[in-house]
ZASEVEX-156474 format. One record per residue (C-alpha): residue in three letters; x, y, z; residue number from 0. Coordinates in steps of 0.25 Angstrom, whole numbers, plus 5000, padded with zeros to 4 digits. Example, Ala and Ser with C-alpha at 12.3 -4.5 7.8 and 13.67 -1.06 7.14 Angstrom:
BEGIN
SITE/residuo/c1/c2/c3/num
SITE/ala/5049/4982/5031/0;
SITE/ser/5055/4996/5029/1;
//
This chain:
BEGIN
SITE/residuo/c1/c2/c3/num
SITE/unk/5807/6075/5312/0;
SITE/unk/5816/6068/5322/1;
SITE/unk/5812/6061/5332/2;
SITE/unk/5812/6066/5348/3;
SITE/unk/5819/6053/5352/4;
SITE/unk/5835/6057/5349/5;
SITE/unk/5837/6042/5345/6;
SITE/unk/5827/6040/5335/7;
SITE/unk/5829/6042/5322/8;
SITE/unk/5817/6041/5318/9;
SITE/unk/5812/6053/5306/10;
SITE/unk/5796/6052/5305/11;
SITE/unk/5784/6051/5314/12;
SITE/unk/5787/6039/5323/13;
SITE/unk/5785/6031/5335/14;
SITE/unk/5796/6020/5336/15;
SITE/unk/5808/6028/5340/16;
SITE/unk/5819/6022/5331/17;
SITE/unk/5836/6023/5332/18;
SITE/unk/5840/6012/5320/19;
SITE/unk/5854/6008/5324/20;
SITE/unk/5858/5995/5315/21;
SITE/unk/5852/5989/5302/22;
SITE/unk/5860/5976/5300/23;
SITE/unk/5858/5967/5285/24;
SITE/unk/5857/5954/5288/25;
SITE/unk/5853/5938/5283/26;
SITE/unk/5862/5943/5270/27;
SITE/unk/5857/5954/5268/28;
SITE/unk/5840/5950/5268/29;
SITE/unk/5837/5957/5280/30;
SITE/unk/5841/5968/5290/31;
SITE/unk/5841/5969/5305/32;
SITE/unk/5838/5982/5312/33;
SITE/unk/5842/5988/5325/34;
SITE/unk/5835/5999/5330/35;
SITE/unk/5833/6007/5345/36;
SITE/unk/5817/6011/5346/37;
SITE/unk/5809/6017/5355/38;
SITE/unk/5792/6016/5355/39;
SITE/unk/5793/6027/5366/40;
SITE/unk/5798/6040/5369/41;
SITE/unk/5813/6033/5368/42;
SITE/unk/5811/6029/5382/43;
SITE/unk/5812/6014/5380/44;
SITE/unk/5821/6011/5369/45;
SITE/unk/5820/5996/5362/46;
SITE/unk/5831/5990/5350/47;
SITE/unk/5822/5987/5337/48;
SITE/unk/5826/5975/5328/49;
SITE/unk/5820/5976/5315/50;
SITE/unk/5823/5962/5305/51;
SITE/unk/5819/5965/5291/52;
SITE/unk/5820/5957/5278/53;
SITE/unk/5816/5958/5263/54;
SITE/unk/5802/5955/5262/55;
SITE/unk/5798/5955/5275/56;
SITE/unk/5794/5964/5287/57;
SITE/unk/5804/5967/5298/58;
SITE/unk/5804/5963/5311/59;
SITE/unk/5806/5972/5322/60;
SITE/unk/5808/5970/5336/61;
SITE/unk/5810/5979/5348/62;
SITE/unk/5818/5973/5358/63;
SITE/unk/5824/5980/5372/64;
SITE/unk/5837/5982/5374/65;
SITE/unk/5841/5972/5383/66;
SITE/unk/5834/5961/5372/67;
SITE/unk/5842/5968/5361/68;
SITE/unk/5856/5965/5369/69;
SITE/unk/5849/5951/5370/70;
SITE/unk/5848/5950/5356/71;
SITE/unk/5863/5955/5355/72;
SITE/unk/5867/5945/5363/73;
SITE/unk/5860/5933/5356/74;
SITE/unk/5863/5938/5342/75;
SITE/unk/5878/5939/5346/76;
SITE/unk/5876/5924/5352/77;
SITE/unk/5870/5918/5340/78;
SITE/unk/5880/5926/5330/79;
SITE/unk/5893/5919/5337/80;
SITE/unk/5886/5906/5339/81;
SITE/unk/5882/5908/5323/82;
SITE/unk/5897/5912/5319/83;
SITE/unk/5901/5899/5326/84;
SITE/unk/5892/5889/5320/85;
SITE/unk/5895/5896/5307/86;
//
């Protein structure tokens, strides 16, 4: 059964319309950082999903707009050079 949103790619009965596009390793290789695109809706309003998991413990989502997510870019791009100086 595929879903009626062309984007999701969700199989099974749903209501969180899903497009994963990254799964990245991370904190030597302990955890994994998810991005996803997910809608609640009809795939009217579309938010970007951050899913942070590690072994032993749930994840932690967070649904953020778009404009928060280039936000986010922006200030893990920051932090990444200012980390590669100081290192």
């Amino acid at each position: 059964m595929s879903c009626f949103i062309t984007w999701c790619e969700e199989d099974s009965e749903h209501t969180i319309h899903r497009r994963y596009l990254s799964s990245l390793v991370v904190s030597q290789g302990r955890g994994i950082v998810g991005v996803s695109i997910v809608s609640v809706d009809h795939g009217d309003l579309v938010n970007v999903e951050l899913t942070a998991s590690a072994r032993l413990v749930d994840p932690v989502i967070v649904m953020i707009t778009s404009a928060e997510a280039r936000g986010v870019g922006r200030a893990l791009l920051e932090a990444a050079g200012q980390a590669d100086k100081k290192g």
